[in-house]
C-alpha positions as CSV (number, residue, x, y, z in Angstrom):
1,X,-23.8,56.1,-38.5
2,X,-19.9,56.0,-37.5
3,X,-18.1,53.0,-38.2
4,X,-17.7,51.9,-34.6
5,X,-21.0,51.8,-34.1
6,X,-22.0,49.8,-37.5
7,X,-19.2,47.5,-36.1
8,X,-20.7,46.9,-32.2
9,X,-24.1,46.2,-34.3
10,X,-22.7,43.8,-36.6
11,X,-20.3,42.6,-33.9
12,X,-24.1,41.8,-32.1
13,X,-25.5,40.5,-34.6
14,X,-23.3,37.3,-35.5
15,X,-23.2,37.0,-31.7
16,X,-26.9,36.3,-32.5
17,X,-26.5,33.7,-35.3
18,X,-23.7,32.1,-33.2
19,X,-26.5,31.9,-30.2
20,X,-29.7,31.0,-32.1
21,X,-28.9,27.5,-34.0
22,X,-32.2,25.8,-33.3
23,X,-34.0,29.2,-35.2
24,X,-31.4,29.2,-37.8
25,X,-32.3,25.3,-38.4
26,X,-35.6,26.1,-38.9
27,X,-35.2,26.9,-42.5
28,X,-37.3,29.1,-45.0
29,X,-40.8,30.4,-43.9
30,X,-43.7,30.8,-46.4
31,X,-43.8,34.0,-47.7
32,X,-47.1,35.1,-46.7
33,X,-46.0,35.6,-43.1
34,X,-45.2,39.0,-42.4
35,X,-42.8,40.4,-40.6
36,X,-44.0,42.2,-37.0
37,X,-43.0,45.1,-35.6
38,X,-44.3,46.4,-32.6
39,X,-43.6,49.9,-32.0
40,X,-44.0,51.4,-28.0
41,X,-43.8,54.6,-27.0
42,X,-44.3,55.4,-23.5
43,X,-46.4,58.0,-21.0
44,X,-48.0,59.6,-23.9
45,X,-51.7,60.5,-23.0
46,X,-54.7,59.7,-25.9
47,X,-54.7,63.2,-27.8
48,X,-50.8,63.6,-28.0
49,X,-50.4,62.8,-31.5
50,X,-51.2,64.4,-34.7
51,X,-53.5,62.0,-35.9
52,X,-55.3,61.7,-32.6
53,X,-56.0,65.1,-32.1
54,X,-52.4,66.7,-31.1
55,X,-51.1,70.1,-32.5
56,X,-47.9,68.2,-32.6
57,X,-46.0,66.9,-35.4
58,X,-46.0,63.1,-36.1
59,X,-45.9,63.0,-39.8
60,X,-44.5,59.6,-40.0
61,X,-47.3,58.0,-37.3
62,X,-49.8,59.7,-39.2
63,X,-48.7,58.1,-42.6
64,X,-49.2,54.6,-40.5
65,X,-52.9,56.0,-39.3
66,X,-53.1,56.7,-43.0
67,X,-52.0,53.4,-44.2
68,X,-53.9,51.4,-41.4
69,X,-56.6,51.9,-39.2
70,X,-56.4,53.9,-35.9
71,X,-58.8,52.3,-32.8
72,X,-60.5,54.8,-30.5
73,X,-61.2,52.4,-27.7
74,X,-57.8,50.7,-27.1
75,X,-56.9,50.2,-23.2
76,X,-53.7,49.7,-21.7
77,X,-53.0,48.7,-17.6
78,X,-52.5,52.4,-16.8
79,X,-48.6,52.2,-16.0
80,X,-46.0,50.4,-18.2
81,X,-44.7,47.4,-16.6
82,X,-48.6,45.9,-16.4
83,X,-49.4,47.0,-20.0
84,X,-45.7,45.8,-21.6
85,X,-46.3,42.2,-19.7
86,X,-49.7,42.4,-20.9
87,X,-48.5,43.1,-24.7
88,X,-45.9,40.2,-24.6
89,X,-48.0,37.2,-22.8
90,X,-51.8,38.0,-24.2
91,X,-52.6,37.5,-20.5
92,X,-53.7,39.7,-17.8
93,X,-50.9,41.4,-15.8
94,X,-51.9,40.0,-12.3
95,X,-52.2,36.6,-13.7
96,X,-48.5,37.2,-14.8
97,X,-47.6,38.7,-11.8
98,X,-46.8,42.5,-13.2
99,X,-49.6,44.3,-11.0
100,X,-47.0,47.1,-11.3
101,X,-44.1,48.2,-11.7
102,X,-41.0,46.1,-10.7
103,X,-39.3,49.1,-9.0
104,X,-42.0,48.2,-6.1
105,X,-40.3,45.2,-5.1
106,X,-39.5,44.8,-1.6
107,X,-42.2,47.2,-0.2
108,X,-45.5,45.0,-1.2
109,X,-44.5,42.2,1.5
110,X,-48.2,42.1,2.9
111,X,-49.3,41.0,-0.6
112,X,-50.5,37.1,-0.8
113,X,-48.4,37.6,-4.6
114,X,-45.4,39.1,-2.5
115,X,-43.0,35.9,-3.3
116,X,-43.9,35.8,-7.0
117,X,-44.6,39.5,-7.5
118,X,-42.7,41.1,-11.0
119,X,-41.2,37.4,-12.1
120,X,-43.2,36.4,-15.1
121,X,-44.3,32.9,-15.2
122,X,-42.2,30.2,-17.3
123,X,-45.2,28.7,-18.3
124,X,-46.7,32.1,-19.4
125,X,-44.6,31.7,-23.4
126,X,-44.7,35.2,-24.8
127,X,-45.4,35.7,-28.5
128,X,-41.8,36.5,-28.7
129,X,-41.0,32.6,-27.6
130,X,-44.2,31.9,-29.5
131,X,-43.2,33.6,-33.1
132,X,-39.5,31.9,-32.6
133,X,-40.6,28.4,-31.9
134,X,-42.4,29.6,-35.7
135,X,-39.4,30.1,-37.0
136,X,-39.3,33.7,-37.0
137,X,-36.2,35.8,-35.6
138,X,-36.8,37.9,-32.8
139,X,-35.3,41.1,-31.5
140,X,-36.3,43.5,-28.8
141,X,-34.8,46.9,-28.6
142,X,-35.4,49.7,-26.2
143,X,-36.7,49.9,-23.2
144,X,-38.0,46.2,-21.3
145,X,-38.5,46.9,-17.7
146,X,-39.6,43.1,-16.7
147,X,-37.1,42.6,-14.4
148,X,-37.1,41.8,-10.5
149,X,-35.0,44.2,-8.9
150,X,-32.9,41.7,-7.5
151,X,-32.4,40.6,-11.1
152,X,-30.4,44.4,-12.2
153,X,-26.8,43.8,-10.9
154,X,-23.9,42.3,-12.4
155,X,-23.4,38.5,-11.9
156,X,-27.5,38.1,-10.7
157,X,-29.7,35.9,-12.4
158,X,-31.1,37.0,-16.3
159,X,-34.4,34.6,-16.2
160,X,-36.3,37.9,-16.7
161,X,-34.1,39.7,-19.5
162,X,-35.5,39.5,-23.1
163,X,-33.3,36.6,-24.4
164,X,-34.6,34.0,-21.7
165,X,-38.4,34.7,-22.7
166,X,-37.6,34.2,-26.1
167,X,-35.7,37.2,-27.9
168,X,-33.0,36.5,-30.1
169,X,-31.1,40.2,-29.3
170,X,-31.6,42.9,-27.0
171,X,-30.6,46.4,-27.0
172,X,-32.0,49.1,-25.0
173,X,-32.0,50.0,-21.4
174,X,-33.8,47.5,-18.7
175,X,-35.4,49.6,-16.3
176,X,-38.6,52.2,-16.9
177,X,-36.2,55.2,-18.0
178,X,-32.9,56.4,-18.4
179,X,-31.2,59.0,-19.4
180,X,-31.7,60.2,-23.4
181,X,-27.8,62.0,-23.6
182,X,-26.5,59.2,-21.6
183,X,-28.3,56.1,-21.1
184,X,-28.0,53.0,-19.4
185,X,-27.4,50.5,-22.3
186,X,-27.5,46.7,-22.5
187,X,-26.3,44.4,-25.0
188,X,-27.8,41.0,-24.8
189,X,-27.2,40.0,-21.1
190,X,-24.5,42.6,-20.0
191,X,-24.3,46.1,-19.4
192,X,-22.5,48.1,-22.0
193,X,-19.8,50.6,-21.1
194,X,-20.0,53.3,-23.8
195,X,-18.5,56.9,-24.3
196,X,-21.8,58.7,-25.9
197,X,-20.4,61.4,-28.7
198,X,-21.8,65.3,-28.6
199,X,-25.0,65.2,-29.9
200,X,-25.9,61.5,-29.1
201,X,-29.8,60.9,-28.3
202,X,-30.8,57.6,-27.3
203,X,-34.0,57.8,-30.0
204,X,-31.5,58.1,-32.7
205,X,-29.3,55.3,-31.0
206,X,-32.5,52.9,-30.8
207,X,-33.7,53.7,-34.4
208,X,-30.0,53.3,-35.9
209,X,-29.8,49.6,-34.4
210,X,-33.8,48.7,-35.5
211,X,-32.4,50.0,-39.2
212,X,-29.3,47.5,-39.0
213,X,-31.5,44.9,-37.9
214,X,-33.9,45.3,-40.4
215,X,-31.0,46.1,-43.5
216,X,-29.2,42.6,-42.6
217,X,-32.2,40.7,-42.7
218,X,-33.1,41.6,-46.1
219,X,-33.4,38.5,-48.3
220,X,-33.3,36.5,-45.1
221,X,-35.8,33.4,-46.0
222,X,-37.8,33.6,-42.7
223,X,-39.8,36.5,-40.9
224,X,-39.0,38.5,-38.1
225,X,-40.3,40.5,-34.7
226,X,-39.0,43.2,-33.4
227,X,-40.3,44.8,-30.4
228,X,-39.0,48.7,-30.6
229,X,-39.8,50.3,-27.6
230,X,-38.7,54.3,-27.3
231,X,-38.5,55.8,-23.8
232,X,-40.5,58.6,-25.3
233,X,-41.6,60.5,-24.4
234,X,-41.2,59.6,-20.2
235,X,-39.1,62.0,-18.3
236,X,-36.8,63.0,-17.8
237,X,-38.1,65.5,-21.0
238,X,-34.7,65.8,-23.2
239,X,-34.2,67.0,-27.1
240,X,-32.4,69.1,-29.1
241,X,-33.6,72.9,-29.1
242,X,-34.1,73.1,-32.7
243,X,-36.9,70.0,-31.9
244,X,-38.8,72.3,-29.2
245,X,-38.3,75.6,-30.1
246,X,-41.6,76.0,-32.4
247,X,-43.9,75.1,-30.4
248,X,-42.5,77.8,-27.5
249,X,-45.3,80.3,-28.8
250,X,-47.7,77.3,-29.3
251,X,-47.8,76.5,-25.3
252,X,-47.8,79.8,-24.0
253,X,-51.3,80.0,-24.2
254,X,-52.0,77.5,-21.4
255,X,-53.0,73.9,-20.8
256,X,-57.0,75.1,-20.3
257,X,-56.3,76.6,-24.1
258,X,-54.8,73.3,-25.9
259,X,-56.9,71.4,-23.7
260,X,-59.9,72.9,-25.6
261,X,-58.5,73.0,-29.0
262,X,-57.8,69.7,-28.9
263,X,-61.5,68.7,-28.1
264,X,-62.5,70.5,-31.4
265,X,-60.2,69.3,-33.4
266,X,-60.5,65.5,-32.1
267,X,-64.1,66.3,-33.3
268,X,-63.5,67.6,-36.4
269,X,-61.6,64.7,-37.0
270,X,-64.0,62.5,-36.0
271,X,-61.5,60.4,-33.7
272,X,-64.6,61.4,-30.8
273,X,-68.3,61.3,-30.9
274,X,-70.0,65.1,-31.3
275,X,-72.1,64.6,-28.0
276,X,-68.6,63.6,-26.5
277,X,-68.5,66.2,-23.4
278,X,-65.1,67.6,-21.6
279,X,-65.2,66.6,-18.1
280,X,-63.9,70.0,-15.4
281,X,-60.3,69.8,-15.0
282,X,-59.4,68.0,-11.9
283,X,-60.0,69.7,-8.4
284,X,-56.7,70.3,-7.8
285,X,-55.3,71.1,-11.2
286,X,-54.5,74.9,-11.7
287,X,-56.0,76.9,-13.8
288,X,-53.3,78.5,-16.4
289,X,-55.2,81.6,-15.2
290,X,-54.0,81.1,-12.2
291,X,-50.5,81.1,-12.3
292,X,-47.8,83.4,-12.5
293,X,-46.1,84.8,-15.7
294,X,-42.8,83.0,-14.0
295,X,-44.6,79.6,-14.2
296,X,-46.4,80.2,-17.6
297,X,-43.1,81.2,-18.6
298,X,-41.3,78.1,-17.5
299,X,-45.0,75.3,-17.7
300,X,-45.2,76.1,-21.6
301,X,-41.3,75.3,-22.2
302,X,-41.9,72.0,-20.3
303,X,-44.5,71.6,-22.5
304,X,-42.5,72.7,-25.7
305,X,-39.8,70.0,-25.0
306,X,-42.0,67.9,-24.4
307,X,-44.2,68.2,-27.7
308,X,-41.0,68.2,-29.9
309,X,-39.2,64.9,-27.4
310,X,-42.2,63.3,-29.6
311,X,-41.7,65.0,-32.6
312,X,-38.0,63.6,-32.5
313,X,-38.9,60.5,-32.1
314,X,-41.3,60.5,-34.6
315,X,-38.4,61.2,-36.9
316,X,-36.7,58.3,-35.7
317,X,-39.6,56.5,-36.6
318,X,-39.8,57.8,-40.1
319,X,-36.5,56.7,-40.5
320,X,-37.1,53.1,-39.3
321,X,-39.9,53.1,-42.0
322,X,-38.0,54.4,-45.1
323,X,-35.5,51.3,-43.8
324,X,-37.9,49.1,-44.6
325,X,-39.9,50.4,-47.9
326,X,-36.2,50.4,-49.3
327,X,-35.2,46.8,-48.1
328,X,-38.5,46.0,-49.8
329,X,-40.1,44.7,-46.9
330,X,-42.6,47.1,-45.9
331,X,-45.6,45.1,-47.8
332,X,-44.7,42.0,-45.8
333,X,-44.5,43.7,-42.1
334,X,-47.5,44.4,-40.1
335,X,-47.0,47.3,-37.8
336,X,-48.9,47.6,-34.6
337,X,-48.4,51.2,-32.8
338,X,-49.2,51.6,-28.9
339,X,-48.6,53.5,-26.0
340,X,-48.7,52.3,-22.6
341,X,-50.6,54.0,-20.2
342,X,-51.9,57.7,-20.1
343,X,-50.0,60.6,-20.0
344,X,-47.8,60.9,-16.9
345,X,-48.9,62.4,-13.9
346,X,-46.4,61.9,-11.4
347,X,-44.6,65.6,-11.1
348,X,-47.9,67.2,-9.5
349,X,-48.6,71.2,-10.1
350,X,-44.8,72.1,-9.9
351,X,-43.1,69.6,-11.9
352,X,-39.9,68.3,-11.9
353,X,-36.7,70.3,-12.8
354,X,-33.5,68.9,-11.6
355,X,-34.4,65.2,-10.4
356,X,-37.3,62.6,-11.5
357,X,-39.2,61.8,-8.2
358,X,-37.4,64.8,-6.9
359,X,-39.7,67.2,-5.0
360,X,-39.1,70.4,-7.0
361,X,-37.4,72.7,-4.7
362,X,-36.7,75.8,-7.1
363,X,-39.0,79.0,-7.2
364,X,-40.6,79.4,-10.6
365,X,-38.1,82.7,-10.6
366,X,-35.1,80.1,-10.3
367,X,-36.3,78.3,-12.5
368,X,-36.9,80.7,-15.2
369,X,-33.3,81.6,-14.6
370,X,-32.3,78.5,-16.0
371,X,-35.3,77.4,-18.5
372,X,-32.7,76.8,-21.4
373,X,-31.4,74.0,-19.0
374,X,-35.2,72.5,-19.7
375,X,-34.5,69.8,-22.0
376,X,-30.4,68.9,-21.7
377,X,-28.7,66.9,-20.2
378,X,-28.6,69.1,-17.0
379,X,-32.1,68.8,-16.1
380,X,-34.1,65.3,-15.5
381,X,-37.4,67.4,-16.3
382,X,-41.5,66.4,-16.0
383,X,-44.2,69.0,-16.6
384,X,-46.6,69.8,-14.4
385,X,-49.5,67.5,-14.0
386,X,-51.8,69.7,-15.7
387,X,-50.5,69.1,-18.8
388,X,-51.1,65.6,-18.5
389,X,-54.9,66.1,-18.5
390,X,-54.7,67.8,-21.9
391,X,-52.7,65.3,-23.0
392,X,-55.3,63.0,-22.3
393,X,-57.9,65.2,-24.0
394,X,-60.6,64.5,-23.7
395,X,-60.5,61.8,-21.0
396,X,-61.2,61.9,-17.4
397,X,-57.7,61.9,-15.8
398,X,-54.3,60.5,-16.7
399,X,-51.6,57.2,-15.8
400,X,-52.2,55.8,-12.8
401,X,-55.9,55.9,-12.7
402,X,-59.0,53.6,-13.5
403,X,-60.7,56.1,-15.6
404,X,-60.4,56.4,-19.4
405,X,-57.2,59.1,-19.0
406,X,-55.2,56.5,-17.4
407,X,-56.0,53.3,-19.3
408,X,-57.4,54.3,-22.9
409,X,-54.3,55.9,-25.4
410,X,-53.6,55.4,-29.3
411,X,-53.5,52.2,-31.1
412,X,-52.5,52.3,-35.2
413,X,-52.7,48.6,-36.7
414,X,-50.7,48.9,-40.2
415,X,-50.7,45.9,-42.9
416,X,-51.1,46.2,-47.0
417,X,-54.4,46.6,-48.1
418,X,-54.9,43.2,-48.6
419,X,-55.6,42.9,-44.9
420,X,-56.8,46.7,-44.1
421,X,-58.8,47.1,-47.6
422,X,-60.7,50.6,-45.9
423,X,-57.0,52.1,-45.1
424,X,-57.6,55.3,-43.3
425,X,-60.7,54.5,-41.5
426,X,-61.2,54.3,-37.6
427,X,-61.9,51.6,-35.8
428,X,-64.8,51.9,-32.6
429,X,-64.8,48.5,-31.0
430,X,-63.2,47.6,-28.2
431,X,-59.8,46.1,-27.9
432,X,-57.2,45.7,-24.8
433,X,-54.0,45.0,-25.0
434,X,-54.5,41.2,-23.8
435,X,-55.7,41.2,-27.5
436,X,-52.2,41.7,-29.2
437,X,-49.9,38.7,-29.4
438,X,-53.3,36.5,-30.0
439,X,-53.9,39.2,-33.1
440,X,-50.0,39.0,-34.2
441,X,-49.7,35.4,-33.7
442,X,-53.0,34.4,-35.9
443,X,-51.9,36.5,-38.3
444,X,-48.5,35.1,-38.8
445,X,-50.6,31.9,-38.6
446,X,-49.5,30.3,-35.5
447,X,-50.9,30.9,-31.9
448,X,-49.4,30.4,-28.5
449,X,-48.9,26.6,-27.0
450,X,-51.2,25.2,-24.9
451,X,-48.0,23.2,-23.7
452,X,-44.3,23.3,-24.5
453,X,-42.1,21.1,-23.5
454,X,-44.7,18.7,-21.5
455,X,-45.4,22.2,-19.7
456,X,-49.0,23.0,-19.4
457,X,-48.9,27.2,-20.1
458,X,-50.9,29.5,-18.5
459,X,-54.7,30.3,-19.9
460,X,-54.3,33.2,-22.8
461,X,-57.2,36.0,-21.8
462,X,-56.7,38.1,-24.9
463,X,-58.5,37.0,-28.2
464,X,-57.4,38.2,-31.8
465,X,-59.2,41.3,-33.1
466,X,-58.0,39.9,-36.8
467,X,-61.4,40.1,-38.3
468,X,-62.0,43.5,-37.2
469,X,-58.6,44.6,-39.2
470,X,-61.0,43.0,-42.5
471,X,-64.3,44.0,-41.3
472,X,-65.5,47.1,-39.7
473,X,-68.6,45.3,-38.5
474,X,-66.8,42.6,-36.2
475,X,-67.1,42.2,-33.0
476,X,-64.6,43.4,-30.6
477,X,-63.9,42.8,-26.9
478,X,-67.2,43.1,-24.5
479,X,-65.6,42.7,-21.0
480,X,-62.3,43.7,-19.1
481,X,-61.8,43.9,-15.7
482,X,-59.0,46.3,-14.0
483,X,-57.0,47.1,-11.2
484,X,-54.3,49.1,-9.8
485,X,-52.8,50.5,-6.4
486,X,-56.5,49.1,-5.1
487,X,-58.6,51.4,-7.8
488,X,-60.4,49.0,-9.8
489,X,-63.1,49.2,-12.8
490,X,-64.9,47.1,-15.1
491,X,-65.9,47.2,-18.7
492,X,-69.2,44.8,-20.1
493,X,-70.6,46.1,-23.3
494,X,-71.4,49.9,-23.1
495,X,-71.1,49.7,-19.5
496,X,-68.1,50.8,-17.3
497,X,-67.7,51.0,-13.5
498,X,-65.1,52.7,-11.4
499,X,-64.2,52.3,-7.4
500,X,-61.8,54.5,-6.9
501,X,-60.4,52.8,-3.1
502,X,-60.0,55.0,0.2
503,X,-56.6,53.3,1.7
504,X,-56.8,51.2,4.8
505,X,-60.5,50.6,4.2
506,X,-62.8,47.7,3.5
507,X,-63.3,47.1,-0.5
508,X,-67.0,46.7,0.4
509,X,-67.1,50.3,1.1
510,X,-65.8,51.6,-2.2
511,X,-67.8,53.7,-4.1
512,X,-68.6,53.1,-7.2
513,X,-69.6,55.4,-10.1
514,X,-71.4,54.0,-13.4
515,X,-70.4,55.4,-16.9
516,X,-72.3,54.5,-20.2
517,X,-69.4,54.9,-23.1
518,X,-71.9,54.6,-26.3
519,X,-73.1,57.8,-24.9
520,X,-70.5,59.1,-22.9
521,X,-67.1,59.1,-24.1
522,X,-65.2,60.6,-21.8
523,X,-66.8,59.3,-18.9
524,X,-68.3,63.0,-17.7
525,X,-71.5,61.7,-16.1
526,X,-71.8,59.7,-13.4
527,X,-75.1,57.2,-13.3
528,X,-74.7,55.0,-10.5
529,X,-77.3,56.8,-8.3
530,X,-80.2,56.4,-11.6
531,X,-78.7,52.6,-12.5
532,X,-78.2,50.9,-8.5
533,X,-79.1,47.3,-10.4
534,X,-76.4,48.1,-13.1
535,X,-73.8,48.8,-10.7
536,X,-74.7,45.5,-8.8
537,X,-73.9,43.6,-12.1
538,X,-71.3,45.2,-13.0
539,X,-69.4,44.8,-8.8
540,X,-70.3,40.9,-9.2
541,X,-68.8,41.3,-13.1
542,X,-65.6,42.9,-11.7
543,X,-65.5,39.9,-8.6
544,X,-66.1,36.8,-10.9
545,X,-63.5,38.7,-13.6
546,X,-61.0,38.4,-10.8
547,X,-61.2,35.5,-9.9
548,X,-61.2,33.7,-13.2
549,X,-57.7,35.6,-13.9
550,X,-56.2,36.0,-10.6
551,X,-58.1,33.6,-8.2
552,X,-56.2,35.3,-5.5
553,X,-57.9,37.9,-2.3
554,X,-57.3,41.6,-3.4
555,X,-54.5,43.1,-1.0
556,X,-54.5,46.6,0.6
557,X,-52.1,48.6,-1.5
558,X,-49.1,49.5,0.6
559,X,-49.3,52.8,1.9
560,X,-47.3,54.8,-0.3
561,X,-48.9,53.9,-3.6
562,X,-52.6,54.4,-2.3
563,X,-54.2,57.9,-0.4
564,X,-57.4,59.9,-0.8
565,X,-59.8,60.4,-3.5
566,X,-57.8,62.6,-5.2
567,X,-54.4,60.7,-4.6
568,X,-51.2,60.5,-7.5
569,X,-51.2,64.7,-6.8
570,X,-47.3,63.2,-7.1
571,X,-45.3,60.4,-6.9
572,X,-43.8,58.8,-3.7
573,X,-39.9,59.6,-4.1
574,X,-38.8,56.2,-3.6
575,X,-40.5,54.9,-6.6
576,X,-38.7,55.9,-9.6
577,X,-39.7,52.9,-12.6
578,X,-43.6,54.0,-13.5
C-alpha cells in the first residue's frame, strides 16, 4: 500500500477514536468474545464457488468451508437491499421497510408502506448498535445500499448511512454498485474525491482498508465487527485479464455444459442429495446450441470475467485472512460468509456490454470486435441470463424469484474448533438470514434490546442457529414466509409453496405450486394438484406469516417491477440498484 493511502486510513481512523468516546469508555471486554466478521459478496448464484460446486477458484473461501461448516439450505430475500436489512436487524425486510431495493423510491406511491418505504426503523437496533452498546468497535466497509434516495446528495440527511445505525467507520460505496476502476467512495458521512492510480480495483481498495483496520486493532482490549461487503461479483463484470484469461477455454463449452458438470460434481461432493434432479432450463433461456459462434465467442468471455471477478476477490479475501492469523486474532474471530440473493438475472439473453440497465444495442459481430473491452473500465458488462441459471446449479431459477435459484446461495460459518468441533462437515437444516445477528449476538454473549433508551424496539423474527454450529442434530428454522415484486412462497418443515403473481390481478387467483425439499431439492416437481389440502395449509401459513411481520394489505407491485409468468427476461432501465 502507498503511503497516501496508509495515511487517509489512519487519518480515518483517529477520526474514529475522536468520534466514538462512549465505546472507547467502555473499557476491556472479556476475552472469550470473539471478534465478527461478516463477509458479503453479492449476485453470486448457489454453485459459484469452489466449495459449492463451482469450477472456479476460491481457495481462500474453501479453507473457511474447510475450517467451518458450510449450510446447504441458507435463504436470502432474493435481491440485496431486502437480504443486507435482513442481515443487520434479525428482522424481516418488510417489517423494516426494505421490500426492495431503495433505487425504487418514488415509483411505489400506491403502496400503503409508500411514506416509510426504504427508511429503516429507529427502533429496529441492528446488531451493529447492538455489539457497540457491548462494547465492541464496529466498522462497515464496502458496499451498504440502505439509503432513501433522497438521502444520496450532499448536504441531505445521513439517518440511513452506517454511522447513525451504529457503525463506528464506514468505507465503501452507498448505493447497489459502482464502478471497480473508479468507484464512488465514501468516507464516514461524505463523499470522497479521489484520483484512482493505474491498476486500482476497488476489491483490493476494500481489502487494504479491512487489513488496516484489523492491524491497528491488534492488542486492542475489546472486540470488534466488521461488516466487509465486496461488490462482487455484481456488474458491471471488471478484472484484470491475467484473472480471466484461464478460464476462456473453460467457458467455451456452453452454459448447458457447466450447468451439468456442476450437478455431478455438487454430487460428488455431497453439497446435494443423489435423488436431487436438474429442473429444464427455463423456457426462454437459449440453448448454447443454439447460438452463434459470434455469441459463444463473446457469452463464454462474459463468463470468463466473470468467474475470475470472483476469483480476484477471493484473493482479496485470502489476504484479509492472513491479516488476521498474523495479528494473532484469527482464533478469537468468528467468520460468517454469505451472499445475497441468486445469481443475477437482469441482462436477459443478450447481456449487457456498454451500460448496466442498458438494452444491449451491439450485434454479437460488434461485439466480438471489441471482446477485450469485456472486463475494463470501458465496458459496464452482465452476462447473459443463462449463465445465471448455471450459476444457480442446480436450482430452479435465479435473483429476483421465489424459487430456490433466487433465494437459497452459500453460507460458510467459521469459529475454532472449540465451537465447530466436526470442522469440514455440512450442515442440512434450515437457516434464513433473519437468523444472523441473533446467532452473532448470542455468541458474543449479548442479544438485541428489547428497549433502548425508554424505546420499545421492534420484535426480532430471526432465532440463533448457535447450537446447530455444536451439534449437527439441532434443530434449525421450520417456517419462513416470502415475498417480492408480488411473487410470494412459503417454507413449513419439508414443505414449500410458490405463487408466482400475474400483474394487475387478484392474489386469490395466484397459482400455487407445492414442492417437498426432503425429497426434492431443487424444487423440479410440482405436487400441488396430488397435495390440494397441503397447499391450503400452506396459503393460510403464508397469510398468518404476513400478518404477524407485516400486519399490512399486500400491494399490487407497480408495473414495471411485475409482468407475466415468465417475467425478469430483463430489467426495467430505470432501475439500476438490484
Amino acid at each position: 500500500m502507498n503511503l497516501s493511502r496508509r495515511h487517509f486510513t489512519r487519518s480515518l481512523l483517529a477520526a474514529t477514536a475522536l468520534a466514538c468516546p462512549v465505546a472507547a469508555r467502555l473499557g476491556a471486554a472479556p476475552a472469550q468474545r470473539p471478534n465478527i466478521i461478516t463477509i458479503v459478496l453479492d449476485d453470486m448464484g448457489y454453485s459459484d464457488i469452489g466449495c459449492f460446486g463451482a469450477e472456479i477458484r476460491t481457495p481462500a473461501i474453501d479453507s473457511l468451508a474447510r475450517g467451518g461448516l458450510r449450510f446447504a439450505h441458507f435463504d436470502t430475500k432474493a435481491v440485496c437491499a431486502s437480504t443486507r436489512a435482513a442481515l443487520l436487524t434479525g428482522r424481516n425486510s418488510h417489517t423494516v421497510n426494505m421490500p426492495d431495493v431503495p433505487d425504487l423510491t418514488g415509483v411505489m406511491g400506491k403502496d400503503p408502506m409508500a411514506a416509510q418505504l426504504f427508511r429503516m426503523p429507529a427502533n429496529a437496533q441492528t446488531m451493529a448498535q447492538a455489539l457497540k452498546r457491548h462494547g465492541y468497535a464496529t466498522w462497515a466497509v464496502g458496499k451498504w445500499h440502505l439509503i432513501p434516495m433522497a438521502e444520496l446528495g450532499q448536504g441531505t440527511p445521513r439517518d440511513h448511512w452506517p454511522l447513525q445505525r451504529g457503525f463506528d467507520s464506514f468505507y465503501g460505496f452507498p448505493r447497489g454498485w459502482t464502478d471497480q476502476y473508479r468507484p464512488e467512495i465514501v468516507q464516514g458521512n461524505d463523499y470522497v474525491k479521489r484520483d484512482f492510480a493505474e491498476g486500482y480495483h476497488l476489491s483490493v481498495d476494500l481489502a487494504d482498508h479491512a487489513i488496516d483496520l484489523i492491524e491497528h486493532h491488534k492488542g486492542k482490549d475489546r472486540p470488534f465487527y466488521m461488516n466487509l461487503a465486496f461488490g462482487t461479483a455484481h456488474a458491471p463484470l471488471q478484472v484484470p485479464r491475467d484473472f480471466s484469461k484461464p478460464y476462456d477455454a473453460i467457458y467455451a463449452k456452453g452454459w448447458d455444459a457447466i450447468r451439468e458438470e456442476r450437478f455431478a460434481r455438487m454430487k460428488r461432493m455431497g453439497i446435494i442429495p443423489q435423488n436431487t434432479l436438474l429442473p429444464p432450463r427455463a423456457e426462454r433461456d437459449r440453448a448454447w446450441s443454439s447460438l452463434s459462434e459470434d455469441e459463444k465467442a463473446v457469452f463464454a468471455r462474459y463468463m470468463a470475467v466473470y468467474a475470475g471477478f470472483i476469483e480476484h476477490c477471493d484473493r482479496q479475501i485470502g489476504r484479509v485472512l492472513d491479516a488476521l492469523r498474523q495479528s494473532g486474532q484469527m482464533d478469537n474471530t468468528l467468520i460468517v460468509l454469505l451472499t445475497d440473493n441468486g445469481a443475477a438475472s437482469e441482462a436477459g439473453q443478450k447481456g449487457e456490454f456498454d451500460g448496466l440497465y442498458k438494452p444491449n444495442t451491439l450485434t454479437p459481430a460488434q461485439q466480438r470486435a471489441r471482446i477485450d473491452e469485456i472486463g475494463t473500465g470501458k465496458t459496464q458488462a452482465e452476462y447473459p441470463r443463462p449463465w445465471a441459471y448455471a450459476g444457480t446449479t442446480p436450482l430452479r431459477r435465479y435473483k429476483l424469484w421465489p424459487y430456490s435459484g433466487g433465494t437459497r446461495t452459500p453460507m460458510i460459518v467459521h469459529w475454532p474448533a472449540a465451537h465447530v468441533p466436526d470442522a469440514g462437515a455440512i450442515r442440512r437444516q434450515f437457516v434464513d438470514v433473519v437468523d444472523i445477528a441473533p446467532t452473532l449476538l448470542e455468541a458474543a454473549g449479548t442479544s438485541f434490546d428489547a428497549s433502548v433508551d425508554g424505546v420499545a424496539q421492534i420484535p426480532v423474527a430471526g432465532r440463533s442457529f448457535l447450537p446447530v454450529l455444536r451439534n449437527a442434530r439441532a434443530a434449525g428454522r421450520q417456517t419462513q414466509y416470502f415475498e417480492l415484486r408480488g411473487n410470494r412462497a412459503i417454507t413449513d418443515g419439508p414443505w414449500r409453496a410458490i405463487a408466482m403473481h400475474d400483474c394487475g390481478k387478484p392474489y386469490a387467483q395466484d397459482r400455487w405450486q407445492l414442492f417437498n425439499l426432503e425429497q426434492d431439492f431443487s424444487e423440479n416437481t410440482d405436487l400441488a394438484t396430488r397435495y390440494p389440502a397441503q397447499v391450503e395449509r400452506l396459503k393460510a401459513l403464508w397469510d398468518s406469516e404476513w400478518q404477524r411481520h407485516v400486519g399490512k394489505p399486500l400491494p399490487q407491485p407497480v408495473a414495471f417491477t411485475c409482468g407475466p409468468r415468465d417475467l425478469f427476461d430483463r430489467a426495467p432501465v430505470s432501475i439500476q440498484g438490484d
